[in-house]
TORROPA-52664 format. One record per residue: residue number from 1; residue in three letters; y, z, x of N, C-alpha, C, CB in turn. Coordinates in pm, whole numbers. Each point is the difference from the previous one (the first is absolute). Glycine has a CB too. Layout:
REM residues N
{NUM,ala,{Y,Z,X},{Y,Z,X},{Y,Z,X},{Y,Z,X}}
...
This chain:
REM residues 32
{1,unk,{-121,0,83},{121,0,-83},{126,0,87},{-125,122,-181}}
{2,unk,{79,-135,329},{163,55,65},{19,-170,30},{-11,314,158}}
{3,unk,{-59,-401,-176},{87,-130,8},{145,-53,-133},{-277,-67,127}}
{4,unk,{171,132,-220},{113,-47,-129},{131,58,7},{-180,-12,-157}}
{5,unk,{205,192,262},{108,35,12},{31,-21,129},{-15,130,-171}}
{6,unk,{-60,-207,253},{84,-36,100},{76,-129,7},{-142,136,93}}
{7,unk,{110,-201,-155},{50,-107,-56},{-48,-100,-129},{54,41,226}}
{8,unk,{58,-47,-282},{54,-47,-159},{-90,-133,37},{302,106,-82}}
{9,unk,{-314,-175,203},{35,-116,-30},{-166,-58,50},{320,5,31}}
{10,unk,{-399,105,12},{-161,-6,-19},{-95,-29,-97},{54,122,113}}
{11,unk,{11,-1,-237},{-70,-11,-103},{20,-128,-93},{0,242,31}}
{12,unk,{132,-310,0},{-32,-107,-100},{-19,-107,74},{120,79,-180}}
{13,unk,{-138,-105,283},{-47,-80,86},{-168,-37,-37},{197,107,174}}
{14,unk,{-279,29,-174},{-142,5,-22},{-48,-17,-95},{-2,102,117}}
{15,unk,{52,-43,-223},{-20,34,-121},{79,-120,-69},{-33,268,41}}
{16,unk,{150,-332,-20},{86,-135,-11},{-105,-98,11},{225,74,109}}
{17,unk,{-276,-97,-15},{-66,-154,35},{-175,56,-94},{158,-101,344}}
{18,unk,{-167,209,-368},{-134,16,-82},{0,-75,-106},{-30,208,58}}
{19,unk,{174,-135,-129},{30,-66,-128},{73,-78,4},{-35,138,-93}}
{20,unk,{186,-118,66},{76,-148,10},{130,-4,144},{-33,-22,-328}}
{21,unk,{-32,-5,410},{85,-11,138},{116,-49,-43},{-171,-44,161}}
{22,unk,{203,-36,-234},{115,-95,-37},{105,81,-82},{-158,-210,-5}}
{23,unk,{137,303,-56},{56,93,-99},{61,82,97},{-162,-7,-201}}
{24,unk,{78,67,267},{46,77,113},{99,-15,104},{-183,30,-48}}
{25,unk,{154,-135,37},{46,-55,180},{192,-21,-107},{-327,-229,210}}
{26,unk,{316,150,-289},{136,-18,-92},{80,162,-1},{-133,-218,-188}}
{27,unk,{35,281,164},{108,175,-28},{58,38,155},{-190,147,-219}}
{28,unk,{124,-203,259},{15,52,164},{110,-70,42},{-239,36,67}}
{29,unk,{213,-176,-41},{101,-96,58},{153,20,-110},{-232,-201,106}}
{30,unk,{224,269,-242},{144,30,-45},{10,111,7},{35,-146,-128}}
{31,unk,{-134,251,166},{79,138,55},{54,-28,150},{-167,174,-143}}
{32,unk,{138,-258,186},{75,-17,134},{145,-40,-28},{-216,-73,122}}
């Protein structure tokens, strides 16, 4: 569990490309 609080940007990376990488990767690239 200490990856998900070590970084935000793990868990939807892994768990992102499981399910929908593309969904993910979009929240990410506009929280930037």
């Amino acid at each position: 569990m200490q990856i998900y609080e070590h970084s935000d940007t793990a868990f939807p990376l892994f768990f992102g490309f499981s399910m929908s990488g593309i969904y993910y990767l979009v929240i990410v690239v506009g929280s930037v």
